[in-house]
N, C-alpha and C positions, 0 to 999 in steps of 0.2 A: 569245637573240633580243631581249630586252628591251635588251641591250648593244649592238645596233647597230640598234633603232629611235632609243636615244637621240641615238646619236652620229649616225644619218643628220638628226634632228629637231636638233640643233645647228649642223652642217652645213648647214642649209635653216632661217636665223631668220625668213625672210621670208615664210614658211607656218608657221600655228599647227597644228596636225594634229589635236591634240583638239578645237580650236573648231571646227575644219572639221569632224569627225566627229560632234561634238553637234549641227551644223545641218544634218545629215544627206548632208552631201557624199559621193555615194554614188561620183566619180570616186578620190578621196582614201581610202576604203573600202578600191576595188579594190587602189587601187595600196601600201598598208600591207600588203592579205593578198597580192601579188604580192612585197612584200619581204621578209615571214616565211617563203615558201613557196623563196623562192631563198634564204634563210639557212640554213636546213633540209637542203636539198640538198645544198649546201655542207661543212655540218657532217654529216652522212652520209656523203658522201664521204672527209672526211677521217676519221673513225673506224672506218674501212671496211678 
């Protein structure tokens, strides 16, 4: 999971995602646990 917050926060230099989340960006929140929660899935599926 940490492997493809990276590479989606590389992919997107234009949004800082930590600074966002230190100043309580609570859209930028959702949408982090929305991307962990589809990688998950993902990787469930396929170990499945």
């Amino acid at each position: 999971m940490w492997v493809a917050y990276r590479t989606f926060d590389k992919l997107t230099p234009e949004v800082d995602f930590a600074t966002e989340l230190k100043n309580g960006n609570v859209a930028v929140a959702i949408f982090i646990a929305a991307l962990f929660v589809s990688i998950a899935i993902i990787v469930g599926h396929a170990l499945n």
